[in-house]
N, C-alpha and C positions, 0 to 999 in steps of 0.2 A: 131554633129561635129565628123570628125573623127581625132584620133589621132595616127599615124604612128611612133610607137617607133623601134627605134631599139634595136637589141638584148641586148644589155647589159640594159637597161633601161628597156626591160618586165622582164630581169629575174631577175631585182632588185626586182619590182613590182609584180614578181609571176602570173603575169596575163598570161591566155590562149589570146591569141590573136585572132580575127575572122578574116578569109580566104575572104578579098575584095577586089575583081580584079579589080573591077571599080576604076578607079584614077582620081579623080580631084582637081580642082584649090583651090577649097573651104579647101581642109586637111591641117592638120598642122602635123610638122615633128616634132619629142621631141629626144634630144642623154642628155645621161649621161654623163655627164664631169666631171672627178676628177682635179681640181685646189687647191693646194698648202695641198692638204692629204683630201679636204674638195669633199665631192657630191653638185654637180651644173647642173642645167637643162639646155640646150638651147633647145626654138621652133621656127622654123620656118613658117611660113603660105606659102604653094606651089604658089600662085598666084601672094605673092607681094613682096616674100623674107622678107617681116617685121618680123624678128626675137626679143625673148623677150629672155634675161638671167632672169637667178630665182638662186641666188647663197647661198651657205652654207647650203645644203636644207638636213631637215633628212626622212630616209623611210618613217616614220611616218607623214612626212608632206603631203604625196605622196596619202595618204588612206583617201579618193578615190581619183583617179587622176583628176576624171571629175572637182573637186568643186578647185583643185592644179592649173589646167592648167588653166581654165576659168579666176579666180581670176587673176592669175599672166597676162596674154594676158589682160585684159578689162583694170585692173591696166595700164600697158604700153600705150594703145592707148589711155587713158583719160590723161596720162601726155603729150602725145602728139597734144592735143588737137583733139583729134578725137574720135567721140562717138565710146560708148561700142559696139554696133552691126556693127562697118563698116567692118570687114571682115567677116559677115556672125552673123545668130543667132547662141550664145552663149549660152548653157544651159548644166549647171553642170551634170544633173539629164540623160543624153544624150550625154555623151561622149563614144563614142565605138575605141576600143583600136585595133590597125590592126599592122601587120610590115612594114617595111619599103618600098615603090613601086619606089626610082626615085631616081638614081646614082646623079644625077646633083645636087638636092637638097643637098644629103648628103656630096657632094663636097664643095658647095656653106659653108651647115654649117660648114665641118672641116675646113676652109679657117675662120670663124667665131671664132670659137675655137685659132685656131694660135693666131687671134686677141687682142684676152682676154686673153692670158696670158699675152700678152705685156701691155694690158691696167691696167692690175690688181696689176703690178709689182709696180707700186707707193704706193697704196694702202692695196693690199693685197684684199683676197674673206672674209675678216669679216668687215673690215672697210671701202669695196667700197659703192659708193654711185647707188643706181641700177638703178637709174634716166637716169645720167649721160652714164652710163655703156651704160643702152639698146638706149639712143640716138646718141652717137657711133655709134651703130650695125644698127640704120638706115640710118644713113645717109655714111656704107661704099656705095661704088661703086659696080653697077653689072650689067651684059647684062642683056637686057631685052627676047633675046630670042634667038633662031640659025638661024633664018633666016633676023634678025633684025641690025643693025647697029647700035650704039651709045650704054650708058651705061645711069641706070638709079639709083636714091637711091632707097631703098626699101620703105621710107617716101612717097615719091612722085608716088611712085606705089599706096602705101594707100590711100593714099588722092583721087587718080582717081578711085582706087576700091571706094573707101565710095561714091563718088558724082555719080559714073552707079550703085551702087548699089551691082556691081561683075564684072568682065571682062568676 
């Protein structure tokens, strides 16, 4: 798995990042979100937009990220009723850390971010429920591509990624 952070999020992490030009569908996006004083992860998966919040998170939760991000993404898709591997094999032990490769993406998550603070305003980032929160963040609205018409949720991107396997 690769994990495409951005800068504020490696240099939390202190990670060197590795130099991978190759981009695909399979990566997941991770940004650093400070909500209400607190650190908060969102990731994104490139191919289906299904995004996961991991909120009130401390560095130390982070070490390693492989065993951080995997947990928190399989968590998400089993509440969503979808097996653990349907956006690809997951293995802690095999996460490689890269920057970030795709504006679009990082547009789609700061539009994510705007989100969640509205969402969070009821509750607050200690007492949301993260269930709730990240089924929200599936089922907003999003193009499925620039050449494509219509808009699709990121859930129902999943669902069709699990049952081909991948797009």
């Amino acid at each position: 798995m690769i994990l495409r952070c951005t800068g504020t999020l490696l240099a939390l992490l202190g990670a060197k990042p590795e130099r991978l030009t190759l981009v695909s569908a399979d990566d997941w996006y991770a940004n650093l979100l400070w909500i209400e004083r607190r650190k908060c992860i969102l990731m994104t998966h490139a191919g289906t937009l299904f995004s996961v919040f991991a909120p009130d998170v401390r560095k130390s939760d982070l070490a390693p990220i492989g065993g951080f991000a995997v947990s928190a993404i399989q968590r998400a898709l089993v509440d969503e009723g979808l097996p653990r591997e349907a956006l690809g094999h997951l293995d802690p032990a095999n996460v490689r850390v890269a920057p970030t490769a795709s504006r679009s993406i990082l547009a789609f998550m700061n539009e994510m971010a705007r989100a969640l603070t509205y969402v969070l305003a009821e509750t607050g980032v200690r007492d949301c429920d993260v269930t709730k929160v990240n089924r929200f963040l599936q089922r907003e609205l999003h193009r499925t591509g620039a050449n494509e018409t219509g808009y699709e949720q990121p859930i129902d991107a999943a669902r069709r990624w699990a049952e081909a396997g991948s797009l």
